[in-house]
Each structure stands twice: as structure tokens, then as C-alpha cells.
MARSEKE-991004 format. One record per residue: residue in one letter; residue number from 1; x, y, z of N, C-alpha, C in turn. Coordinates in steps of 0.2 Angstrom, whole numbers, plus 5000, padded with zeros to 4 digits. Layout:
+---+-----+------+------+------+------+------+------+------+------+------+
: r :   k :  n_x :  n_y :  n_z : ca_x : ca_y : ca_z :  c_x :  c_y :  c_z :
+---+-----+------+------+------+------+------+------+------+------+------+
: A : NUM :    X :    Y :    Z :    X :    Y :    Z :    X :    Y :    Z :
...
+---+-----+------+------+------+------+------+------+------+------+------+
END
This chain:
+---+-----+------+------+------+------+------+------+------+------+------+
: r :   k :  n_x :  n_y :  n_z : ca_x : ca_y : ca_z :  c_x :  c_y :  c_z :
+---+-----+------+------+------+------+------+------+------+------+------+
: X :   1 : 5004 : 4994 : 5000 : 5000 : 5000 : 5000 : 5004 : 5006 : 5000 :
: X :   2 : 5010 : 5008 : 5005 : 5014 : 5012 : 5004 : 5018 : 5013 : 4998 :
: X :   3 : 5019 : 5008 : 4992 : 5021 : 5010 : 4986 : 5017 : 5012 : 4983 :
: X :   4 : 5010 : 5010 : 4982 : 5006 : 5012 : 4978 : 5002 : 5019 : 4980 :
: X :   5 : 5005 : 5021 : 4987 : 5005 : 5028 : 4988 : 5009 : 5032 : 4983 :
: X :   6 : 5015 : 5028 : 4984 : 5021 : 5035 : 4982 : 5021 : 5033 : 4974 :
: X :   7 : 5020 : 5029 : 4971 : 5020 : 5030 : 4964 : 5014 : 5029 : 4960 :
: X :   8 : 5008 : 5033 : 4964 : 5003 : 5032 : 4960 : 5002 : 5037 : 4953 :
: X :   9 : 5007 : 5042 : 4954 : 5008 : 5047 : 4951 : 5010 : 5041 : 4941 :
: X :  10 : 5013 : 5036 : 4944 : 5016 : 5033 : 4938 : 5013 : 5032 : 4934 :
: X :  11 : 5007 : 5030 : 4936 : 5000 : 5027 : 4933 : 4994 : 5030 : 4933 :
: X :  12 : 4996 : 5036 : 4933 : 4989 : 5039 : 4933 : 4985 : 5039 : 4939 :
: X :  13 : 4986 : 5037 : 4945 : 4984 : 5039 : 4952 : 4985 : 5043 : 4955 :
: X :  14 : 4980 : 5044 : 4960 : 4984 : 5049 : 4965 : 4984 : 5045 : 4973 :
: X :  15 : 4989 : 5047 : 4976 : 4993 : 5044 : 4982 : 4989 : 5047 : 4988 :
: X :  16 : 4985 : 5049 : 4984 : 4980 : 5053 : 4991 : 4973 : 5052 : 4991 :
: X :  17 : 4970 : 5046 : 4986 : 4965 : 5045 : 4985 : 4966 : 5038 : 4983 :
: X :  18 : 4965 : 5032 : 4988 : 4967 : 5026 : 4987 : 4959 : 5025 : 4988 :
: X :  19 : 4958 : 5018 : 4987 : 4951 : 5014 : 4989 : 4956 : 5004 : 4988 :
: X :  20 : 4951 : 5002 : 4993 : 4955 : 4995 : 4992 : 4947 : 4991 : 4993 :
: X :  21 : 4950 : 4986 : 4989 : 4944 : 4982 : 4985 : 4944 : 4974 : 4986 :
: X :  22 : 4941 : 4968 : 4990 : 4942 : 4962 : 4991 : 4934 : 4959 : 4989 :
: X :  23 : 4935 : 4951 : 4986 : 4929 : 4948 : 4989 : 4933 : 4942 : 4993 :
: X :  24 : 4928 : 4939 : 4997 : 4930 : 4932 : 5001 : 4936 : 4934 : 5005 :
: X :  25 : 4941 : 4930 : 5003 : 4949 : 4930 : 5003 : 4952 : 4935 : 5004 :
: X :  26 : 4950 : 4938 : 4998 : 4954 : 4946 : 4996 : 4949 : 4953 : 5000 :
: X :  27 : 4942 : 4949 : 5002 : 4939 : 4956 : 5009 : 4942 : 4954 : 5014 :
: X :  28 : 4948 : 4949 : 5017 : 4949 : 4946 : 5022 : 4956 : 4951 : 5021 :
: X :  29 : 4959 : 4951 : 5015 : 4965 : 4955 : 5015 : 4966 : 4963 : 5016 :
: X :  30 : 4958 : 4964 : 5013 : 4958 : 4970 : 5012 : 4957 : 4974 : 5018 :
: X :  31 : 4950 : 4970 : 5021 : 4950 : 4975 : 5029 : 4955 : 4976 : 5033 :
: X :  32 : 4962 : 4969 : 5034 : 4968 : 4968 : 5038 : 4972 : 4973 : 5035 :
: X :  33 : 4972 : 4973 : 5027 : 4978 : 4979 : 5024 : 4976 : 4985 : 5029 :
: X :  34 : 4967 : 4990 : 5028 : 4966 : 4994 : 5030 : 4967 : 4994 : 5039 :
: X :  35 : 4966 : 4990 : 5041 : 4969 : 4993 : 5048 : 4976 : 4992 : 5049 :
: X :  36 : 4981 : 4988 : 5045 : 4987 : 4991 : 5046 : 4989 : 4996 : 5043 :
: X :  37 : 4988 : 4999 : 5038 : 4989 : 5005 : 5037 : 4987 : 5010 : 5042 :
: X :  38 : 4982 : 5008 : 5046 : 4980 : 5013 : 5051 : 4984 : 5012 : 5056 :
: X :  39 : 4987 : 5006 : 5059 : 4992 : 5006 : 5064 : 4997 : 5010 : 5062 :
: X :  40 : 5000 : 5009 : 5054 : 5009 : 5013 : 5054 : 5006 : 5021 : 5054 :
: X :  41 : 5000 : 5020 : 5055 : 5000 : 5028 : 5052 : 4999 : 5031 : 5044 :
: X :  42 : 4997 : 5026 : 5042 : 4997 : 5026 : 5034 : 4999 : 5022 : 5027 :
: X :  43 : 5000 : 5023 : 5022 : 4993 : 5028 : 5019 : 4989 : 5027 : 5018 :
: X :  44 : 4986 : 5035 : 5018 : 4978 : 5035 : 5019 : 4974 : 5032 : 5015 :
: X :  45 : 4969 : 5028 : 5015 : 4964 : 5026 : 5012 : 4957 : 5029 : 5013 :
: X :  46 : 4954 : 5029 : 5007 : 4948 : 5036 : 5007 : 4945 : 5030 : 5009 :
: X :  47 : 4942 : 5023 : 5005 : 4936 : 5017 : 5006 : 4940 : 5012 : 5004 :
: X :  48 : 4936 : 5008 : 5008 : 4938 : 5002 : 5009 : 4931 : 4997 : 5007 :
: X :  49 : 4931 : 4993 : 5002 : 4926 : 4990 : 5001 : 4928 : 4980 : 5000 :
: X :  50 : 4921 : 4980 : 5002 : 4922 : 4972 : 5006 : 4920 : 4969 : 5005 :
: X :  51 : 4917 : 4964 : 4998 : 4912 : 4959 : 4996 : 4912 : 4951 : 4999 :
: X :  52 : 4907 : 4950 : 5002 : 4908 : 4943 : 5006 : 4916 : 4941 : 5008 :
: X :  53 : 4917 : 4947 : 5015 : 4922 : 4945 : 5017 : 4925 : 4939 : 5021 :
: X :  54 : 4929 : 4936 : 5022 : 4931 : 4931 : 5027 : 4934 : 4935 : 5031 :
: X :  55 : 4931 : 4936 : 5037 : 4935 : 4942 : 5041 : 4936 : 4939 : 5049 :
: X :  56 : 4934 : 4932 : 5050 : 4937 : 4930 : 5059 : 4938 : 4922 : 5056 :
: X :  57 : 4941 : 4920 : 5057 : 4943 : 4912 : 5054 : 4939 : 4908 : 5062 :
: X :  58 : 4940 : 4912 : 5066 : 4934 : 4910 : 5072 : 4924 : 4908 : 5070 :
: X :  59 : 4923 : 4913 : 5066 : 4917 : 4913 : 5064 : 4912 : 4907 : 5066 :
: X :  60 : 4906 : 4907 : 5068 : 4902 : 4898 : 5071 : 4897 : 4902 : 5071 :
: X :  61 : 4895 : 4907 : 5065 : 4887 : 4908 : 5065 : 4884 : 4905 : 5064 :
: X :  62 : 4875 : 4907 : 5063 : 4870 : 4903 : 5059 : 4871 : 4902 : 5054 :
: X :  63 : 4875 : 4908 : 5049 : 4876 : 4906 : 5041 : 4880 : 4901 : 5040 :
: X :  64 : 4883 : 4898 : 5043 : 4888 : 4896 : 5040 : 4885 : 4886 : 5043 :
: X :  65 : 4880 : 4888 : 5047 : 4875 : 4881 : 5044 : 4870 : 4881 : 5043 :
: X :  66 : 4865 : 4886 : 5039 : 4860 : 4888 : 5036 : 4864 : 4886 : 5029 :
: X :  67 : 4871 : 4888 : 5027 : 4873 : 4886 : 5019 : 4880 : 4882 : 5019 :
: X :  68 : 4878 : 4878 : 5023 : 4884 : 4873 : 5025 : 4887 : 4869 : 5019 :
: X :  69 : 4882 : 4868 : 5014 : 4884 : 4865 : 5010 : 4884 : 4867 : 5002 :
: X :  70 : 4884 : 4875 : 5003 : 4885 : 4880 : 4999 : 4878 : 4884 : 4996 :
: X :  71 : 4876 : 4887 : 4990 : 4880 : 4884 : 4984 : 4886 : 4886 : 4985 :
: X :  72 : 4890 : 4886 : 4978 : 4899 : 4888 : 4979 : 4903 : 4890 : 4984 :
: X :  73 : 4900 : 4891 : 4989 : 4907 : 4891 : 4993 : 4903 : 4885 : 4999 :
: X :  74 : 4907 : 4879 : 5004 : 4904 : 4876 : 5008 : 4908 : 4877 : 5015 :
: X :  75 : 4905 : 4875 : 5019 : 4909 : 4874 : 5026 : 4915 : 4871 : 5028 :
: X :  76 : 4914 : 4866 : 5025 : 4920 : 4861 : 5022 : 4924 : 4865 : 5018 :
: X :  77 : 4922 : 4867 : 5012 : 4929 : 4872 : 5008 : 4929 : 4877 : 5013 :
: X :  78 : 4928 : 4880 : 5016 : 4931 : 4885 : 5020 : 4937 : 4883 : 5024 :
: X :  79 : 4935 : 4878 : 5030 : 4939 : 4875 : 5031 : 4946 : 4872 : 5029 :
: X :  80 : 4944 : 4868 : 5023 : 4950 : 4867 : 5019 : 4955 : 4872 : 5017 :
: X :  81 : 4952 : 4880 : 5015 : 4956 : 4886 : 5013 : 4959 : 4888 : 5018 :
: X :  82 : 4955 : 4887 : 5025 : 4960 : 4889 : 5032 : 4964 : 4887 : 5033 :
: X :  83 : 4967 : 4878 : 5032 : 4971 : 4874 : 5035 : 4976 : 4875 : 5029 :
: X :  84 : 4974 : 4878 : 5022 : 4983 : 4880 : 5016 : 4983 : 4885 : 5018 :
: X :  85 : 4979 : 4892 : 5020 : 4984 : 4897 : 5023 : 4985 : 4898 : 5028 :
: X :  86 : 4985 : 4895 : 5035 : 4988 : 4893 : 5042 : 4991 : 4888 : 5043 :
: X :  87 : 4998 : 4890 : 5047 : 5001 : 4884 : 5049 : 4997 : 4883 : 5055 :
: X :  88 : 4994 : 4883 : 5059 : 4992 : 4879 : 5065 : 4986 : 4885 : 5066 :
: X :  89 : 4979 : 4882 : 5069 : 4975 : 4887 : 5070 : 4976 : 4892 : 5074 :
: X :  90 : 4979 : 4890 : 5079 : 4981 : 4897 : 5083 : 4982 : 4903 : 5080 :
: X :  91 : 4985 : 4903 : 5072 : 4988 : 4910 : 5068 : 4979 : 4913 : 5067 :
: X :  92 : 4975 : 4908 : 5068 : 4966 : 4914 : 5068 : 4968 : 4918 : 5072 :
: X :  93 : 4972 : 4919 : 5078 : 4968 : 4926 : 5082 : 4971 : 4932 : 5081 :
: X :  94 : 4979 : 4931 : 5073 : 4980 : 4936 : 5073 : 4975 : 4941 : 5071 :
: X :  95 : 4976 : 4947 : 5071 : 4969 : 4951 : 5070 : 4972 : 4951 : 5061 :
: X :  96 : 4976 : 4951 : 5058 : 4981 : 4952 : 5052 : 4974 : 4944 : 5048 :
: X :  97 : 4972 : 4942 : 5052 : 4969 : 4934 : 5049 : 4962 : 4936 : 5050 :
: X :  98 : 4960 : 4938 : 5054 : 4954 : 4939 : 5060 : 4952 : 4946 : 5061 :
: X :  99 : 4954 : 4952 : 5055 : 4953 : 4956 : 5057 : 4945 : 4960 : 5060 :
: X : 100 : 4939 : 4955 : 5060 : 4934 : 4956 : 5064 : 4936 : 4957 : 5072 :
: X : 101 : 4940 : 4954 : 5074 : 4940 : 4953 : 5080 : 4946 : 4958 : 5083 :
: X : 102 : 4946 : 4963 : 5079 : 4950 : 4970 : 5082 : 4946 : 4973 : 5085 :
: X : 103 : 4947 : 4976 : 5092 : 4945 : 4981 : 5095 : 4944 : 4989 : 5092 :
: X : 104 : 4951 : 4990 : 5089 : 4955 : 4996 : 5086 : 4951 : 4997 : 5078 :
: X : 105 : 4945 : 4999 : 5079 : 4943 : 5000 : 5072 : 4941 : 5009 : 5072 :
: X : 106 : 4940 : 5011 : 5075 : 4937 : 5019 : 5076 : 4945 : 5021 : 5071 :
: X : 107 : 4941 : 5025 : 5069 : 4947 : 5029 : 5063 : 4948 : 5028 : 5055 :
: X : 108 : 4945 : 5020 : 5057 : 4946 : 5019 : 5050 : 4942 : 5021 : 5043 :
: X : 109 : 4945 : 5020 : 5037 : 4940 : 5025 : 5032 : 4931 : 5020 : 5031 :
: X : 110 : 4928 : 5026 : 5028 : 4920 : 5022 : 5027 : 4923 : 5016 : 5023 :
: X : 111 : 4918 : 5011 : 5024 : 4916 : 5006 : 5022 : 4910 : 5005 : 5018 :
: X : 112 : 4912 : 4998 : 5011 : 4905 : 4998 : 5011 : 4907 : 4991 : 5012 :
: X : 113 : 4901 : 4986 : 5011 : 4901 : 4980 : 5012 : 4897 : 4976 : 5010 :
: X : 114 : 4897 : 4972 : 5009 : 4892 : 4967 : 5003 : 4892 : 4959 : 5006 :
: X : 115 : 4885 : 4958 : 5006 : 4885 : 4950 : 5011 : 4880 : 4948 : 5005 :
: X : 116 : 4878 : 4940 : 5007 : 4875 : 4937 : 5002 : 4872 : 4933 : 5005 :
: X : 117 : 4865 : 4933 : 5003 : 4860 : 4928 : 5008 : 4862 : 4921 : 5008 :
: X : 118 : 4864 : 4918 : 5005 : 4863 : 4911 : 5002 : 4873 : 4910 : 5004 :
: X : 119 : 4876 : 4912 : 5009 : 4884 : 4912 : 5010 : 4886 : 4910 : 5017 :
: X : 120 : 4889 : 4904 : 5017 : 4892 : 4905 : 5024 : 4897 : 4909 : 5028 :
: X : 121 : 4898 : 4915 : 5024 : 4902 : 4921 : 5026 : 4896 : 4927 : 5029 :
: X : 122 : 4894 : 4926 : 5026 : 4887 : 4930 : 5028 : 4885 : 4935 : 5034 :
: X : 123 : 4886 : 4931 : 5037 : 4882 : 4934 : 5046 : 4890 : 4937 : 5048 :
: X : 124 : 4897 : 4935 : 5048 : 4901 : 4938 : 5047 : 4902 : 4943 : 5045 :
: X : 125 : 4901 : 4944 : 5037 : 4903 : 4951 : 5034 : 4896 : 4955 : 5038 :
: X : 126 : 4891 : 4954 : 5041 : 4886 : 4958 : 5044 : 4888 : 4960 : 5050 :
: X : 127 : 4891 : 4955 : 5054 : 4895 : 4958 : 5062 : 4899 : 4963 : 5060 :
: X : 128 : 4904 : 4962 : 5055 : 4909 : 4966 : 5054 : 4906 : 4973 : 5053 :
: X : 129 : 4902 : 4975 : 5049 : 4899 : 4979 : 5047 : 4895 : 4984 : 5051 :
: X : 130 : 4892 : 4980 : 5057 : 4886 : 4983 : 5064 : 4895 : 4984 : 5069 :
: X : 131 : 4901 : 4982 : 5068 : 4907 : 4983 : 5072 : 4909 : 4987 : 5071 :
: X : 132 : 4910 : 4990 : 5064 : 4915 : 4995 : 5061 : 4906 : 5002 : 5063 :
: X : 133 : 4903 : 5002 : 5062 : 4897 : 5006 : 5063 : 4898 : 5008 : 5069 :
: X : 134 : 4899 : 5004 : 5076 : 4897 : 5006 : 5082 : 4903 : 5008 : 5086 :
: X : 135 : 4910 : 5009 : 5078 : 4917 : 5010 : 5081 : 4917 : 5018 : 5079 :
: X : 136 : 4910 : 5022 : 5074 : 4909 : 5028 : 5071 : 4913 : 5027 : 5065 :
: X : 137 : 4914 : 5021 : 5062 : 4915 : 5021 : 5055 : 4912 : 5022 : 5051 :
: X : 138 : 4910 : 5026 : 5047 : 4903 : 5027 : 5043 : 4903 : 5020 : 5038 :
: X : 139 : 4898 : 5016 : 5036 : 4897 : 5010 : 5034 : 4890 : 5010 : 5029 :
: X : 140 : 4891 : 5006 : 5023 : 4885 : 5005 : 5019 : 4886 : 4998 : 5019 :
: X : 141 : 4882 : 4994 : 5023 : 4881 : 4989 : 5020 : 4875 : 4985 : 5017 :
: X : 142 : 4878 : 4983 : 5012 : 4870 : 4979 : 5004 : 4872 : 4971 : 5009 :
: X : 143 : 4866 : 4970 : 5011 : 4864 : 4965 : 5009 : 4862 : 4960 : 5003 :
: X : 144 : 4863 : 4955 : 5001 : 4859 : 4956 : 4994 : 4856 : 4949 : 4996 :
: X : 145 : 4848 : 4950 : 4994 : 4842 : 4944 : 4996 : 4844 : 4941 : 4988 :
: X : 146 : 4844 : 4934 : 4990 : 4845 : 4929 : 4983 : 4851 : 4928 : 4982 :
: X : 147 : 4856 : 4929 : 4982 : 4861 : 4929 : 4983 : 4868 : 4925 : 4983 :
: X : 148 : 4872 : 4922 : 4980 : 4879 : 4918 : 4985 : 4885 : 4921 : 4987 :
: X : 149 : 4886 : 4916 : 4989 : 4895 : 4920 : 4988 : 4897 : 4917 : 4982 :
: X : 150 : 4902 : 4923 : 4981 : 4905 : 4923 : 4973 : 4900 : 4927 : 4968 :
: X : 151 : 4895 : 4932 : 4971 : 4892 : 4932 : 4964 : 4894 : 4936 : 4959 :
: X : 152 : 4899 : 4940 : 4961 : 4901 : 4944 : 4956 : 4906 : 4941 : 4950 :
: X : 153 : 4906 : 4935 : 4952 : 4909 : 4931 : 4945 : 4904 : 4929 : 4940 :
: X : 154 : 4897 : 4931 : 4944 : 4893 : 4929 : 4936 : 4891 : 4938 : 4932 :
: X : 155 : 4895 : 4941 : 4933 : 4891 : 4948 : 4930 : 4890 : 4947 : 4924 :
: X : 156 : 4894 : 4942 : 4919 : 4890 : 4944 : 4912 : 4884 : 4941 : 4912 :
: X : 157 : 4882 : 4938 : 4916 : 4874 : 4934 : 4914 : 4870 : 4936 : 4919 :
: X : 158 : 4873 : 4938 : 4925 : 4869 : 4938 : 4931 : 4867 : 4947 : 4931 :
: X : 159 : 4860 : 4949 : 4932 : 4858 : 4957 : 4931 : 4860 : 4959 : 4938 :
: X : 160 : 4858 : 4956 : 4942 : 4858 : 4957 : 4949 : 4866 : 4959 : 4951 :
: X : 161 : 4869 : 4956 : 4950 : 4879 : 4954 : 4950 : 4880 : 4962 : 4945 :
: X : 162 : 4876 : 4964 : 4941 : 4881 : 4971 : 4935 : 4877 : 4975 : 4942 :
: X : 163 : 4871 : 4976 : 4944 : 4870 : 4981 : 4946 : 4872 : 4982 : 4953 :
: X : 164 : 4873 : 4976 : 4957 : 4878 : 4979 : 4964 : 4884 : 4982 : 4963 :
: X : 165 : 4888 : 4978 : 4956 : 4893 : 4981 : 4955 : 4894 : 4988 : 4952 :
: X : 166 : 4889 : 4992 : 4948 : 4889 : 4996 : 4947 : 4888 : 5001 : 4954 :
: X : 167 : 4885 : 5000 : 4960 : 4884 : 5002 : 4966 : 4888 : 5002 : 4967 :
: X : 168 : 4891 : 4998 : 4969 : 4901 : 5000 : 4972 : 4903 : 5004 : 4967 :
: X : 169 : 4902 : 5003 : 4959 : 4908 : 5010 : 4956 : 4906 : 5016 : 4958 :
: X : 170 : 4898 : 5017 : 4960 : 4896 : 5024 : 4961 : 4899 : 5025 : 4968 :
: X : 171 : 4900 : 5022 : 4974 : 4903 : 5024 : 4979 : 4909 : 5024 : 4979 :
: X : 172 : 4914 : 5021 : 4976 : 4921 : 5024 : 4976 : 4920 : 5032 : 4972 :
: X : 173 : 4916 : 5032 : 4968 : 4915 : 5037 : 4964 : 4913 : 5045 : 4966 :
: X : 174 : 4910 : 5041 : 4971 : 4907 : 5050 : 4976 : 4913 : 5048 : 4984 :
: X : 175 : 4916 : 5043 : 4984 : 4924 : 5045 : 4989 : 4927 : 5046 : 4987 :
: X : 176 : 4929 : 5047 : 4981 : 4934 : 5050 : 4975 : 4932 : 5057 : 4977 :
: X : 177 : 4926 : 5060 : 4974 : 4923 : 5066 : 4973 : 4923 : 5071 : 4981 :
: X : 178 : 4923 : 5068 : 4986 : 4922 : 5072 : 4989 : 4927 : 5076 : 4993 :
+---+-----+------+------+------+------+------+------+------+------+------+
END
């Protein structure tokens, strides 16, 4: 994040209006990046947006056995993606793995956040999101009825998948603008 501050100039960015972007996997990286950036002190990030993130590897909600057995994402595959990226589960409590379970969120930039009815990430990306709220982090977050994880891998076919994502382009669009 810190290089992609100082050479945003190379590519046509600017280093004073960042936004970072994850689903699943990658809203697990994303939330962790933006509160580490908040610990060194930077760089700043305007938004932070977070589609069905995996965000406490502790997680034992209702969604995740209400959609245990998917569609596309299951309990068991979860499971199995936590046991290749930790060497023993104790590495869950970093908050770096686990960044739900940081206390230290007041400060951080808006959020939006995107859960999916039909995901066993689900109740998770919702914690997170009533956590980052009640830390006075300003927060949007869509729900989406009908829904899985993963769906923004069907936007060409899927109307519902081009029009959330058109939502996220207009909310980095107006934290760009403002």
C-alpha cells in the first residue's frame, strides 16, 4: 500500500486517494491491509470495500450452517482454505487473519460492504459491518436477498451481480469526489 501511495503518480493515480477492494479471501486482506495501514500511520485510504468477506477464521454463526453445504462456497471448503493458509490454527487470532475481532477500528476509512444471503460468510461480513458502525465508522452495507458468495463472478449473465457492482463503482465514485 505504501508503494502504491508514492507511485501512484506513475499510473495515473493519486497517492491521496486510494480505495481497496476484496471479495471472500481478498475482503479478508483487504479489511487487515486497511487497519494496518491505520496502525503505521498510513497511507491513507479514502474506502475500503468488502464483498463477502472472510473476516474472523473463528466465525460459528447461523450462516455458515444455514449454507453449509453451499451453493459455491461450503463449510468444508472453508475450512480446507484455512488449513493451506495457516500453519496451525492458533495464527486465527491474529487480527492480520481475523481482522473482525480487532477492537482498534474507530478511525478507519468508510466502508461499504456486501454479504450474500445464500453464503456462509454471511452473518460475518454483517458483524463486521454493525462493528465498524458502532466503532463511528461510517458504513454501507447491501445486503443482497437471493444471493451467493461469489456472485460477482457471474456479471455477464447475472443482472443482479452488474447492478451491485455498478453500486460499488458509484461509491468509490462519490469518495473519490468528495
Amino acid at each position: 500500500m505504501t508503494w502504491v501511495a508514492a507511485h501512484a503518480g506513475s499510473f495515473g493515480g493519486d497517492g491521496q486517494h486510494i480505495a481497496v477492494f476484496g471479495e471472500s479471501a481478498g475482503g479478508n486482506l483487504a479489511a487487515a491491509l486497511v487497519q494496518e495501514a491505520q496502525r503505521r500511520g498510513g497511507p491513507r485510504i479514502t474506502l475500503q470495500v468488502l464483498a463477502y468477506p472472510a473476516v474472523d477464521r473463528f466465525d460459528d454463526s447461523p450462516s455458515k450452517y444455514e449454507n453449509m453445504a453451499g451453493p459455491l462456497l461450503s463449510r468444508s471448503w472453508l475450512e480446507w482454505f484455512w488449513g493451506l493458509y495457516l500453519n496451525t490454527p492458533d495464527e486465527g487470532t491474529d487480527l492480520r487473519v481475523s481482522p473482525a475481532r480487532s477492537d482498534e477500528l474507530a478511525g478507519l476509512p468508510p466502508a461499504v460492504i456486501v454479504t450474500a444471503e445464500h453464503d456462509p460468510l454471511r452473518d460475518q461480513g454483517d458483524r463486521y459491518a454493525q462493528k465498524l458502525a458502532e466503532a463511528g465508522v461510517p458504513v454501507t452495507h447491501l445486503p443482497i436477498k437471493g444471493a451467493t458468495h461469489a456472485f460477482f463472478s457471474f456479471t455477464a449473465s447475472v443482472q443482479l451481480a452488474r447492478d451491485v457492482l455498478n453500486q460499488l463503482g458509484d461509491a468509490v465514485a462519490t469518495a473519490f469526489n468528495n
